[in-house]
C-alpha positions as CSV (number, residue, x, y, z in Angstrom):
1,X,156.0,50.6,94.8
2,X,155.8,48.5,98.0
3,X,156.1,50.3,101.7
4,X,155.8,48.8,104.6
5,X,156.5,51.2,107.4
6,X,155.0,52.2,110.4
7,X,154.6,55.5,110.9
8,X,153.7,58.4,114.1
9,X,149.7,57.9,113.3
10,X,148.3,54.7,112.7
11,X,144.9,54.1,113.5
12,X,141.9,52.2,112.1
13,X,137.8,51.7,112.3
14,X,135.9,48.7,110.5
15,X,132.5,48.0,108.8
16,X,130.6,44.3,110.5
17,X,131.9,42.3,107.2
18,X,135.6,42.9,107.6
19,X,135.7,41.9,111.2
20,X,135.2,38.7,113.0
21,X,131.0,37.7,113.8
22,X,131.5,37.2,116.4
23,X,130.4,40.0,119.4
24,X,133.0,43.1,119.9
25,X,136.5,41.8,121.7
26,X,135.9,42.9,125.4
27,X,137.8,45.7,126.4
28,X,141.3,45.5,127.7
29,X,141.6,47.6,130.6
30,X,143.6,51.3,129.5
31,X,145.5,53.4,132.2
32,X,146.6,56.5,131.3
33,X,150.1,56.9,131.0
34,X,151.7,57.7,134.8
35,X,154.7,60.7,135.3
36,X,157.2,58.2,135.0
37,X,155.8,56.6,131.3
38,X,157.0,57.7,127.5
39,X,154.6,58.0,124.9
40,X,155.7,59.0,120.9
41,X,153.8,60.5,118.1
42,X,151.7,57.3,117.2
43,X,148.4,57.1,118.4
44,X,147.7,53.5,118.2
45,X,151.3,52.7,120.0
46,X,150.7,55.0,122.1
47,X,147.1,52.7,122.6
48,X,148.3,49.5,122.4
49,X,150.8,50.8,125.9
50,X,147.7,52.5,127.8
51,X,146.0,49.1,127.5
52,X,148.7,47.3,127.9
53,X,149.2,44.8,125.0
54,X,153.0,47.0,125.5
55,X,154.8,47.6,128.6
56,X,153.2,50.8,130.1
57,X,156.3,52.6,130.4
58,X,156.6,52.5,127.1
59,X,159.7,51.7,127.5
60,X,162.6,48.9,126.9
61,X,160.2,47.4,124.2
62,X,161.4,44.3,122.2
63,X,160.8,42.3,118.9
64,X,158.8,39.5,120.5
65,X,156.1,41.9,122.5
66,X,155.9,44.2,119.7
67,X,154.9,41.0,117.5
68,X,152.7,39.6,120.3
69,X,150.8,43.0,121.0
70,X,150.4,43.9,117.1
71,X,148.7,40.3,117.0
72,X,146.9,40.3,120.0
73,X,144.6,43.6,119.7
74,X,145.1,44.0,116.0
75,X,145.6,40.7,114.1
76,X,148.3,42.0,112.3
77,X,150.5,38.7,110.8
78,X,153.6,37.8,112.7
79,X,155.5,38.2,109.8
80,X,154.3,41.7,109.0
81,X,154.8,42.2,113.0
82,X,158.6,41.9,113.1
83,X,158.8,44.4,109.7
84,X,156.8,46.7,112.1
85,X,159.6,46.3,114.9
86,X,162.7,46.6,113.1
87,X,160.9,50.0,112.0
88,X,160.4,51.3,115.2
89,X,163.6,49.8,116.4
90,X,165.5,51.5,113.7
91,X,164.4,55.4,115.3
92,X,166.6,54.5,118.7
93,X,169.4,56.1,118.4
94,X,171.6,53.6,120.2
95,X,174.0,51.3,117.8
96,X,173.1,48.0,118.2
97,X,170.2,48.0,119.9
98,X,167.2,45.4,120.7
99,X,164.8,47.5,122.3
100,X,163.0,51.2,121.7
101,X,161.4,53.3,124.0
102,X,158.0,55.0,122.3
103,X,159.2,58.0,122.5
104,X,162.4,57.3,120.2
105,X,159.7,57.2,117.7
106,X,159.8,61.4,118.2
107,X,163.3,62.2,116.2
108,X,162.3,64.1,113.6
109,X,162.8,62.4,110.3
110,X,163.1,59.3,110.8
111,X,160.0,57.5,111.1
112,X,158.7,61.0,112.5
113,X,157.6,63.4,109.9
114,X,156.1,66.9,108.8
115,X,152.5,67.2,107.8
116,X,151.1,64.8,110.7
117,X,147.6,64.1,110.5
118,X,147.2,64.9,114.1
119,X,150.7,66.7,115.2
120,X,152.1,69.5,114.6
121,X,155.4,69.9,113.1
122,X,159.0,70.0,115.1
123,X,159.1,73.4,113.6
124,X,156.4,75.1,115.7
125,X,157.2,72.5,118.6
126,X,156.4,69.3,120.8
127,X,156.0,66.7,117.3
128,X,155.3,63.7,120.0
129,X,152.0,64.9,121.2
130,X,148.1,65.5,120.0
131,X,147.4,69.0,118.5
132,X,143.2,69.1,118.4
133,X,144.1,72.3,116.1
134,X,145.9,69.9,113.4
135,X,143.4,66.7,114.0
136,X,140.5,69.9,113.5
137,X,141.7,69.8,109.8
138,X,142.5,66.3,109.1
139,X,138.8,65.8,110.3
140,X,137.1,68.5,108.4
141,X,137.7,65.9,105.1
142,X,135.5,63.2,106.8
143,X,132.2,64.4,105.0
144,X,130.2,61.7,106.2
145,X,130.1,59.0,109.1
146,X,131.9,56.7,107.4
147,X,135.7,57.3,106.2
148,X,136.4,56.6,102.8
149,X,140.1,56.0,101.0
150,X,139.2,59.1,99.0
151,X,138.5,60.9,102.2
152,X,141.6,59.9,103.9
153,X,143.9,60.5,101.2
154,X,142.7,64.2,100.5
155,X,142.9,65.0,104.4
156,X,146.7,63.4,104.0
157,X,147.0,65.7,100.7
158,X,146.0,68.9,102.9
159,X,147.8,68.3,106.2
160,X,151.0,68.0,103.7
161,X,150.3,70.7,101.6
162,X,149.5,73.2,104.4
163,X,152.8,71.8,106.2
164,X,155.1,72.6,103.3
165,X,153.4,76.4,102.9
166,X,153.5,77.5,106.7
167,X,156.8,75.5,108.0
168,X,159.6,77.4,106.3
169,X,161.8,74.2,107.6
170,X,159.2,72.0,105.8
171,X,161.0,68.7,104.5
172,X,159.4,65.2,103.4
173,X,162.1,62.3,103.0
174,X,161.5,59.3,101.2
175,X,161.0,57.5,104.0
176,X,158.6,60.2,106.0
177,X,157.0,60.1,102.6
178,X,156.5,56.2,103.1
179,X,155.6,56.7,106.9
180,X,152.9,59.0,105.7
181,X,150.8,56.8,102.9
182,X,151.5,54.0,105.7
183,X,149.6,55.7,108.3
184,X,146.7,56.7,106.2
185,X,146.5,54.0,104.7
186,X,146.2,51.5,108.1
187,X,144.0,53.4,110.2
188,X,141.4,53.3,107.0
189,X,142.0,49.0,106.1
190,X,143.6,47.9,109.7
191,X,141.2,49.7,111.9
192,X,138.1,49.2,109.0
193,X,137.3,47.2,106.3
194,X,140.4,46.1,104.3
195,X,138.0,45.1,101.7
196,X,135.9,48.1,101.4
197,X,138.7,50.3,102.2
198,X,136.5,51.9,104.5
199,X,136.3,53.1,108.5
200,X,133.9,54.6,110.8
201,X,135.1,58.5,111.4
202,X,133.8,57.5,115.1
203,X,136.3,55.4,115.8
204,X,139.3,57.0,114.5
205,X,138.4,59.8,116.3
206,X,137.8,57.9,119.7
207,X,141.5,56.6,118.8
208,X,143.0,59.6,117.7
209,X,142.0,61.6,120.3
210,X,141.8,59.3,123.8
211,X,144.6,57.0,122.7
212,X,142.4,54.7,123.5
213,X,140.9,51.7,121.4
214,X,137.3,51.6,120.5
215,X,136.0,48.6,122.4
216,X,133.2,50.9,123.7
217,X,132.1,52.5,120.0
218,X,131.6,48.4,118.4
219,X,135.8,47.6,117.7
220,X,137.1,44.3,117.5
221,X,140.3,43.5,115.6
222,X,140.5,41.6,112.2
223,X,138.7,38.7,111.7
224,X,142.0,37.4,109.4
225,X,145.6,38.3,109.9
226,X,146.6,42.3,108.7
227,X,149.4,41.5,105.9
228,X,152.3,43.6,104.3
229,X,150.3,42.7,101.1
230,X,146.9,44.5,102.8
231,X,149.0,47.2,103.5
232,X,150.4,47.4,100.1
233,X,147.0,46.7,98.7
234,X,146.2,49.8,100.9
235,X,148.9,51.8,99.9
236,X,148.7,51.9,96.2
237,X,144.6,52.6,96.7
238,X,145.9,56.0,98.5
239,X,148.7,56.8,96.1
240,X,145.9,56.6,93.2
241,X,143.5,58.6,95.4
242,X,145.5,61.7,95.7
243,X,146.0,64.6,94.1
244,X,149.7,65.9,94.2
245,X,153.4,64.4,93.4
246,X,154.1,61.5,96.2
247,X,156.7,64.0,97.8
248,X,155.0,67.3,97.5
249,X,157.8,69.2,99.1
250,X,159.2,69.5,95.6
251,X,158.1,71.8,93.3
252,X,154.9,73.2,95.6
């Protein structure tokens, strides 16, 4: 099964082998989002406008500055980058449109989903924004300094499983389903060591939390260009890692 979606919580970390040798990328200069400026449910987005590789606003954002930001601060292939887009484009709700706004990427089911590793569910409220109480127990499965795909998979497993036992609206599409595995699966090999399959829990932390990049804990992006087939690759580790039915709102 191949999925290449984007999803509400990317985010990533990397071990010295997977990155370039060269000394960490300096850091590009993050704002905090103003009154006036969107933000969605996906952490590294939401990054990627605060130091803005995207427009700030987080608004009116089209195919060839998603691709250019997704390649600038993360090396993620051009190719891969416009799959990426049309995703996020495909949550405005406006017919025919070029653009999204970040916080298009909010409307629940569609990219958006139950069992967010750091948000809580539409159910109990705001989806678009950080919940420390939901990160608490995505982060109690990071036994050890560095994040494993075991790791990330059983804190997916949990944040879904707890989802579909206290949200009496839970509901997991294909496609959340798909949004889900993506987002584990590219903060561990995007963020970290796509070889390794490995991230430091420091840094996804830092990104989670701050919506902010790394630059200060040691990040620097890929030393080679982020593919659909890493992700894939990535996927199909986290798929064999875990411990339920891929859509565990059946039959839980």
């Amino acid at each position: 099964m191949r999925i290449t979606y984007i999803s509400a919580t990317i985010a990533f970390g990397a071990v010295a082998s997977a990155q370039s040798p060269s000394s960490p990328q300096p850091s590009v200069a993050f704002t905090p989002p103003g009154p006036n400026d969107v933000r969605g449910p996906c952490p590294i987005l939401n990054a990627l406008a605060n130091h803005g590789y995207l427009p700030h606003s987080g608004k009116a954002i089209d195919q060839n500055t998603t691709v250019n930001a997704l390649a600038a601060a993360l090396n993620i292939d051009p190719s891969f980058g416009v799959t990426l887009f049309q995703d996020a484009l495909s949550t405005n709700p406006q017919a025919n449109a070029t653009t999204y706004d970040l916080d298009d990427l909010s409307r629940h089911n569609v990219a958006e989903h139950d069992g967010s590793l750091s948000r809580q569910d539409a159910f109990f409220g705001n989806q678009a924004v950080f919940n420390q109480s939901v990160f608490n127990q995505t982060t109690s499965f990071y036994t050890g300094d560095t994040i494993t795909i075991q790791m990330a998979a059983n804190a997916r497993a949990s944040r879904l499983m707890t989802s579909n036992l206290t949200n009496p609206n839970f509901t997991l599409s294909d496609r959340g389903s798909s949004s889900s595995l993506t987002e584990t699966a590219i903060y561990v090999t995007n963020l970290g060591n796509k070889q390794a399959a490995t991230v430091p829990k420091s840094w996804v932390e830092y990104l989670f939390q701050n919506e902010r990049l790394p630059y200060e804990l040691g990040f620097k992006k890929q030393a080679e260009p982020y593919t659909a087939d890493d992700l894939n690759t990535a996927i199909a580790q986290v798929q064999a890692a875990q411990h339920f039915p891929e859509s565990p709102g059946v039959g839980l």
